[in-house]
N, C-alpha and C positions, 0 to 999 in steps of 0.2 A: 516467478510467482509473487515473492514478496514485492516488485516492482509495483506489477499489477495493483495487488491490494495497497499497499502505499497510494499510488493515484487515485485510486477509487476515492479513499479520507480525505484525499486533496480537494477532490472534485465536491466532495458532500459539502467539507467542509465550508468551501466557496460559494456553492448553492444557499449553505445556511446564511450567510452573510451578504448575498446578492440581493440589491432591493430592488430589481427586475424580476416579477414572476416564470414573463419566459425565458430569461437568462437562468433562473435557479431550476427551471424544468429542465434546460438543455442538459445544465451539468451533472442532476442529478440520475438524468438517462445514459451520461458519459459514466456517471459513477458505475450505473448498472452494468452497464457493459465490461466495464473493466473487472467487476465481481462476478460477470458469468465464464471470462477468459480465463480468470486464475482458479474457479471451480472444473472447467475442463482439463486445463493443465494439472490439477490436482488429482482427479480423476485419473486423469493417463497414467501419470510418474503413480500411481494406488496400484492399479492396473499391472504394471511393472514390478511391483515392492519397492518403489523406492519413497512413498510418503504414503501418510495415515488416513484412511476415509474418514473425514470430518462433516457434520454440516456448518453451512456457512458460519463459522466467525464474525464478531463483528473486531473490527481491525482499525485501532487509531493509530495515526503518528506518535511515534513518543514526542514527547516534550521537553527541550532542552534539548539533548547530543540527538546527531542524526545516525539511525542505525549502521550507515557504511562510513560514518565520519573514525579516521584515525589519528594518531599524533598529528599536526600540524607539521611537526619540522621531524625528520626520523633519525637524525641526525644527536639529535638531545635528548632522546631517552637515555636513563640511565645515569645520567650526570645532577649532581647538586649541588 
């Protein structure tokens, strides 16, 4: 789900910066898409108990580290 919504801000975000109108429609219908697949999968796992009925989120990238980014080396944690 978090994948999902991650693309979707990708896609906006590209849209917002596209100085092709029909290129920033495309992405922007790519964005929608991707926000209505991780509202159903949200739905489901709600369904289930396993996440919170919400309405939609708006959802950016963080900025700086990437959410699944870890140590670079795992090997050198720990050491100084």
């Amino acid at each position: 789900m978090i994948l999902l919504l991650e693309t979707a801000a990708v896609l906006e975000s590209r849209a917002e910066r596209a100085g092709d109108t029909t290129q920033a429609a495309l992405l922007r219908r790519r964005a929608e898409q991707h926000l209505r697949e991780a509202e159903t999968l949200r739905d489901i796992l709600a369904a289930d108990g396993a996440a919170m009925v919400s309405a939609r989120a708006e959802y950016r990238v963080p900025t700086g580290r990437s959410v699944f980014s870890g140590p670079s080396s795992p090997g050198r944690r720990g050491r100084t």
